[in-house]
Structures are given as C-alpha cells and as structure tokens.
C-alpha positions in Angstrom: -20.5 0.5 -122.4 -21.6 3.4 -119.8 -19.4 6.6 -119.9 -17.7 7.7 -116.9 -17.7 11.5 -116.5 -15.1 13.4 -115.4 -14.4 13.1 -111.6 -14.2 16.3 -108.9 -12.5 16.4 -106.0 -15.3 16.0 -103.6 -15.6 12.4 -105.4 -12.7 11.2 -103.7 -12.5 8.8 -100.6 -12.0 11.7 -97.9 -8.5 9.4 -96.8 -7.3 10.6 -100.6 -8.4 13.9 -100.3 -6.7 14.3 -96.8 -3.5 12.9 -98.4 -4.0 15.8 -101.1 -4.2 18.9 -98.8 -1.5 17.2 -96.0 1.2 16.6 -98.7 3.3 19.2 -98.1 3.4 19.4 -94.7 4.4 22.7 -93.1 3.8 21.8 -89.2 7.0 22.6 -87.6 9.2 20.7 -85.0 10.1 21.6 -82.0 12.3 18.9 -81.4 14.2 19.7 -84.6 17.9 20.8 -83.0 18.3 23.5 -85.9 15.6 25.3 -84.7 15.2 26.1 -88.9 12.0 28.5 -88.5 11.9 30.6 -92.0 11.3 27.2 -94.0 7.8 27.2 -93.6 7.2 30.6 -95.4 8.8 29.2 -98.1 5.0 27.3 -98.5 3.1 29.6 -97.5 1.9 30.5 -101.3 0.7 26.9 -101.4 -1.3 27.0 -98.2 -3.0 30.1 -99.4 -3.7 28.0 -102.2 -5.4 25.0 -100.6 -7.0 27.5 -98.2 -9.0 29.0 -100.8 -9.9 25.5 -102.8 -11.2 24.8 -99.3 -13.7 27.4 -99.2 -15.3 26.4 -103.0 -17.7 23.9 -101.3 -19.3 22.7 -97.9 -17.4 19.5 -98.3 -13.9 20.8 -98.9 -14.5 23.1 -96.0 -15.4 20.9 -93.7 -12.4 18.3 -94.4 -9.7 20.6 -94.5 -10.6 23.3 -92.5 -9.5 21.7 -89.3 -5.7 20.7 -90.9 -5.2 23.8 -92.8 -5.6 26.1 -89.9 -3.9 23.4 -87.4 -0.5 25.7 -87.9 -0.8 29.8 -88.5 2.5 32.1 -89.3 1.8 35.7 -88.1 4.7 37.6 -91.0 3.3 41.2 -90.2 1.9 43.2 -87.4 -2.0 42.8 -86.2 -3.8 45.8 -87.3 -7.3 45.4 -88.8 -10.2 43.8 -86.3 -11.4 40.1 -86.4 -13.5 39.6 -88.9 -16.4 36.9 -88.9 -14.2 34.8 -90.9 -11.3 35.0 -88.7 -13.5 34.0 -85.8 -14.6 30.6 -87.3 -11.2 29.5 -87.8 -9.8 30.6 -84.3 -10.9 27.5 -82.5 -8.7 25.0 -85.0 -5.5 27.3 -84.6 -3.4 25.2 -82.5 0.2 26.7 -84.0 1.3 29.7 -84.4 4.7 30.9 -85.2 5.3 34.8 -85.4 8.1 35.8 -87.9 9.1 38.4 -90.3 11.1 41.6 -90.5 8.1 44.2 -90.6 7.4 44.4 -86.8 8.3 47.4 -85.3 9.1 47.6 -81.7 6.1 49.0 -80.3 3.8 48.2 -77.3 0.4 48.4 -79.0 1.5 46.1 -81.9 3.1 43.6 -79.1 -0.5 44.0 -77.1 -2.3 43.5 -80.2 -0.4 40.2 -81.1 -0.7 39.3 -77.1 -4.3 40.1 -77.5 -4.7 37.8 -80.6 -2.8 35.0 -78.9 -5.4 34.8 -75.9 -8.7 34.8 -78.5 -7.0 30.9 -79.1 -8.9 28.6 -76.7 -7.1 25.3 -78.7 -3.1 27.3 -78.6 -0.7 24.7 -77.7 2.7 25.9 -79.7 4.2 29.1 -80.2 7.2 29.9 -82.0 8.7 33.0 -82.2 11.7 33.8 -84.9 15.1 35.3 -84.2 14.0 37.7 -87.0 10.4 39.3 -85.6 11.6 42.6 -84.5 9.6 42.2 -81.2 11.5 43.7 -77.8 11.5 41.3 -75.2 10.6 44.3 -72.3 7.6 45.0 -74.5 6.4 41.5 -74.5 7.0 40.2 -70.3 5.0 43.9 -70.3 2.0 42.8 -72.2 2.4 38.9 -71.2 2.0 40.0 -67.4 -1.0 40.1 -67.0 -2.7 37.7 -69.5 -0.3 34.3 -69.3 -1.1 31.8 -71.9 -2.0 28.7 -70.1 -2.7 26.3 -72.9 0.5 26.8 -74.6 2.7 23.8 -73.8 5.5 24.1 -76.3 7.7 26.8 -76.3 10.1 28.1 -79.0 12.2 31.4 -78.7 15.3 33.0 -80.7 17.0 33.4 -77.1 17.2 32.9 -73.8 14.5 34.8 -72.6 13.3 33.5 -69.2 11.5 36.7 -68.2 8.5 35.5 -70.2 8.7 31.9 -68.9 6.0 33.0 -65.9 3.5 33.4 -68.9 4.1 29.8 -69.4 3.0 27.7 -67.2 2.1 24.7 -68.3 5.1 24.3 -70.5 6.5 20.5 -71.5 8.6 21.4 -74.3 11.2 24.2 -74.5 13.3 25.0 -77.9 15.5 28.1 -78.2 18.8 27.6 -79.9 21.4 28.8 -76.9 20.8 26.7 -74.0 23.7 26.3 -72.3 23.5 24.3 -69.2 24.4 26.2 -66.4 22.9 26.8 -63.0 22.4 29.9 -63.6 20.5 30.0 -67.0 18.8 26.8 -66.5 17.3 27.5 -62.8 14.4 29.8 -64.1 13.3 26.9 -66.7 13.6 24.8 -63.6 11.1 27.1 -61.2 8.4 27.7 -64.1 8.6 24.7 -65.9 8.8 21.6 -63.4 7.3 19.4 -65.6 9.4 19.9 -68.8 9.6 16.7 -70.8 11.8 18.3 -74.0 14.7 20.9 -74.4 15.7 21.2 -77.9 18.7 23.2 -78.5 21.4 22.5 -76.0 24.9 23.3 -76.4 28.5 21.8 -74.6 30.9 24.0 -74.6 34.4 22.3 -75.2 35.9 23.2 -71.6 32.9 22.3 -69.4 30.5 19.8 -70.6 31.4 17.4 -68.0 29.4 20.2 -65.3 27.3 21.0 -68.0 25.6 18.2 -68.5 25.6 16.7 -64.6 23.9 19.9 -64.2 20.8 19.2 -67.4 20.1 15.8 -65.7 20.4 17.2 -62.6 18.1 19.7 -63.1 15.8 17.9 -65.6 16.1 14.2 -64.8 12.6 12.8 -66.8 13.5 14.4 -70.4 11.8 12.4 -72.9 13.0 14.6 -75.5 16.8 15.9 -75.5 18.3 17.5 -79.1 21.9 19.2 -79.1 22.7 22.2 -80.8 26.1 21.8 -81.4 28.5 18.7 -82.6 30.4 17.3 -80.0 34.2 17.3 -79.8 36.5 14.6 -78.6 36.7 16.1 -75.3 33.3 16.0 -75.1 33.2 12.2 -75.4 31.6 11.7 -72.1 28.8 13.5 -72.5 27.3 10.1 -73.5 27.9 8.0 -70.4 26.2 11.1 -68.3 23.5 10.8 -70.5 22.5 7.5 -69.7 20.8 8.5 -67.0 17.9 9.8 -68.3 15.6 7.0 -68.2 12.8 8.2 -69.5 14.5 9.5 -72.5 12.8 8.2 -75.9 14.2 10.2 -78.2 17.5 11.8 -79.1 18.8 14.2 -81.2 22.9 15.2 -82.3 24.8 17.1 -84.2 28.4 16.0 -86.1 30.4 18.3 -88.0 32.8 17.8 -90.8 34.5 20.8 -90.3 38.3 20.3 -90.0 39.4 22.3 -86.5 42.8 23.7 -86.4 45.5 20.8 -85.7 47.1 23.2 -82.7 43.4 22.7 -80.5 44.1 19.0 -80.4 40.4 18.3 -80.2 38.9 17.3 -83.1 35.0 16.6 -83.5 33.8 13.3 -82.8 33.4 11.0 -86.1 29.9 9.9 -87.2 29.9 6.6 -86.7 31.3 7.5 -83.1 28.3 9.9 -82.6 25.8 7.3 -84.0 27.2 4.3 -81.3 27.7 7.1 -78.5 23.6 8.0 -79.1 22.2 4.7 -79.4 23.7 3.5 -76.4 22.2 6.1 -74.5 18.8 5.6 -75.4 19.7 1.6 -75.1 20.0 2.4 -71.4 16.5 3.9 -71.5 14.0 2.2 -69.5 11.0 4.2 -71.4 8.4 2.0 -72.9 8.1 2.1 -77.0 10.9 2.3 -79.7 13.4 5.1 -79.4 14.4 7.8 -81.9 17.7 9.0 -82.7 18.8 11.5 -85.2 21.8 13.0 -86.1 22.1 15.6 -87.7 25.5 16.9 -89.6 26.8 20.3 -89.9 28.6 20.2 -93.6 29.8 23.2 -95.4 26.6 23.5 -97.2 24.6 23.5 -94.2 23.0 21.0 -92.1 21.4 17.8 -93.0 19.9 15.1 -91.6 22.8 11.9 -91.9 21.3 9.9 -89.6 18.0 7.9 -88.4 16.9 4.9 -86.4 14.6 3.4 -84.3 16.1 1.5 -81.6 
C-alpha cells in the first residue's frame, strides 16, 4: 500500500485555502447601527499572522494577497516613506479605517495620512474612529485640495460635514449622531445626492414625527436605513412614515430593555412590537430581492444582535 506523505498548505484546493485565511473575518460594516469600530484591532495579531504565512511562497502570495490587504487599520501616525513592499500592496487596499490614541493633532501628520489616502487608486471605504486624535480643521485643511473621489462609503465619529465636499461620490454615510433635522441633514443632501445608506440615525422622543418626514424627505431612495437608538412608545409612528421608502431593502433597529422611569410615561417599544413594526416596513417595499432586517438590543451588558430575517 503507497504512503501518503504529509500534506502542505499549498496542496489544498485554493476554495479550502480561501476558507482558511477568510475565517475570521475582520471587514467592517457600515451598515452596522453600533458603529462598533475598535473590534477589529482586537484581530489584528492574527492578520499579521496570515500576512506573513502569505509571503512564505509564490502561491500563498498570490491567493491571499488580494483578501488580506482588502481591509487596512492605520493605529499610529504615517512617518517613515513607502517602501517597495508597501507599494505592491496599495492597489488591493480598498478599506481603511484610521484608529488609535497615538495621533497627535498636527497638520503634517494629518497631510501625511491625506497623502497616503490618495496613493489608493482601489479606496472605496474609510472609517475613521471617535478615538483617532485627528482635528477636524486640520483635516477639511489638508482634504481641500485633494478630495478622494473613489471613496464611496463614509464613516465618521461625528457630524462633521465640513469634509463632506472631499466626498463626492459618496452612497453610504455612517456616523453615530445623525439626527434628522433640516439643518444637519441639508449638507449630506447638497454633497451627497445620491446617498443610498445612512447608518446611525437617531429619534429623539419629542420630535420624531418631523424627524423622520424630514429623512424621507430629504433622502427618499435609501436602500439602506439603520437606527441608532431604540424607539419609545411615542415614537410608534416612526414605522408607518417609514413605508415610504420604496427602495428600502434593508433595515436596521435598536430595542432596549432598560426600564425608563414610571413618571415619563413612555416606555420603549417591546421586541416583538419592533420586529412587526420593521417588517412591515420593508413589506411595503417595492425593491426587487429579499429584504433584511435586524434588530439589534441594547441590554445592560451591551448590545447584541436579537433579531434577523429575510423577508
């Protein structure tokens, strides 16, 4: 009876090997409500990891090379030059999500991350976290004059629309304190007409009636529309408004099981109430293809997906 030897890596059918390196994903979501931006550093050991098995052979490299660079986290400030290394993998960066503490708030370092940005031909997502010590008048200063046209997702830790002219090709827009006014929402309006998601929306328990009138107003062809914030009783309306985004396919909402003081009167809206109140939104829907709703809920412990469905 022949011997088998042992097998290597490369031996594998590349559709194994692919399920290998792509196991623990780390691409991040814009239409994720909670905005959760820190959890992929807590991988980034492992991608440093597969990065470096990668480069062991001419097959390995050429397989993962593409996925393993698809996504890049910028934790520090760019300093040293591009080396030759650096400039192979530029064209398969697609991602990339600045984060981190060590920034300081300087011009040349935000000029030098600017200047990084635009060696990207392929950029089509950048995130930035609440937590990169960048100053926004630093960065509209070194974004005026060399807009990123390829990037069509969006993801900032605040309102920041005085870098949305940088933008312009823009679909999908995440920062976690959109509130739906006239008055925050008119710049998204002017510089992204074409805006297909807005992840990060919040009611507030007063006004969501104008609120959201104002969204679909403004915004009337979202395909992609996650909330922020779990809904209160009052806000129960916010549902039938809703249905008239027609070309929404894919929903995202919060619940919370938070107990509110009796006084307010307004208590939040119950799961099951949230789950009906979201499919029959995207029931009304006359997009083509099955539609997506998630719900997300806010416990004590911290959020969690409770809810999924295709409708």
């Amino acid at each position: 009876m022949a011997t088998i030897g042992p097998m290597l890596l490369t031996d594998l059918p590349t559709e194994i090997v692919l399920e290998i390196i792509s196991y623990h994903t780390y691409s991040f979501d814009f239409h994720c409500p909670l905005i959760r931006q820190e959890g992929p550093i807590e991988r980034d050991p492992l991608r440093q990891v597969l990065r470096s098995l990668s480069q062991t052979c001419c097959a390995l490299r050429g397989l993962s090379l593409p996925f393993l660079w698809e996504r890049f986290d910028i934790s520090r400030p760019i300093v040293s030059p591009e080396s030759p290394v650096e400039v192979l993998i530029l064209p398969y960066i697609k991602s990339v999500h600045v984060s981190g503490r060590t920034w300081s708030p300087t011009l040349l370092q935000t000029n030098r991350l600017v200047a990084f940005l635009r060696t990207l031909p392929n950029l089509a997502g950048l995130q930035i976290n609440r937590s990169a010590n960048l100053q926004l008048h630093n960065l509209v200063h070194a974004l005026g004059s060399a807009p990123l046209p390829t990037v069509t997702a969006l993801s900032i830790p605040h309102w920041s629309h005085e870098i949305f002219p940088a933008f312009p090709n823009v679909i999908s827009l995440a920062c976690p304190t959109i509130f739906p006014s006239t008055p925050q929402l008119a710049p998204a309006k002017l510089h992204f007409p074409h805006l297909q998601a807005l992840v990060g929306v919040r009611f507030t328990e007063d006004n969501s009636d104008a609120q959201v009138t104002a969204l679909i107003r403004d915004f009337p062809h979202l395909r992609v529309l996650a909330l922020a914030t779990a809904l209160l009783v009052s806000c129960r309306g916010v549902f039938d408004h809703l249905r008239a985004l027609a070309d929404l396919n894919e929903l995202s909402l919060f619940q919370s099981s938070t107990s509110r003081p009796v006084s307010t009167q307004n208590p939040y809206l119950a799961l099951d109430v949230v789950i009906t109140g979201g499919r029959n939104v995207l029931h009304a829907s006359r997009a083509p293809g099955p539609k997506i709703l998630r719900v997300w809920k806010e416990d004590p412990e911290g959020p969690r997906l409770a809810h999924f469905e295709r409708c």
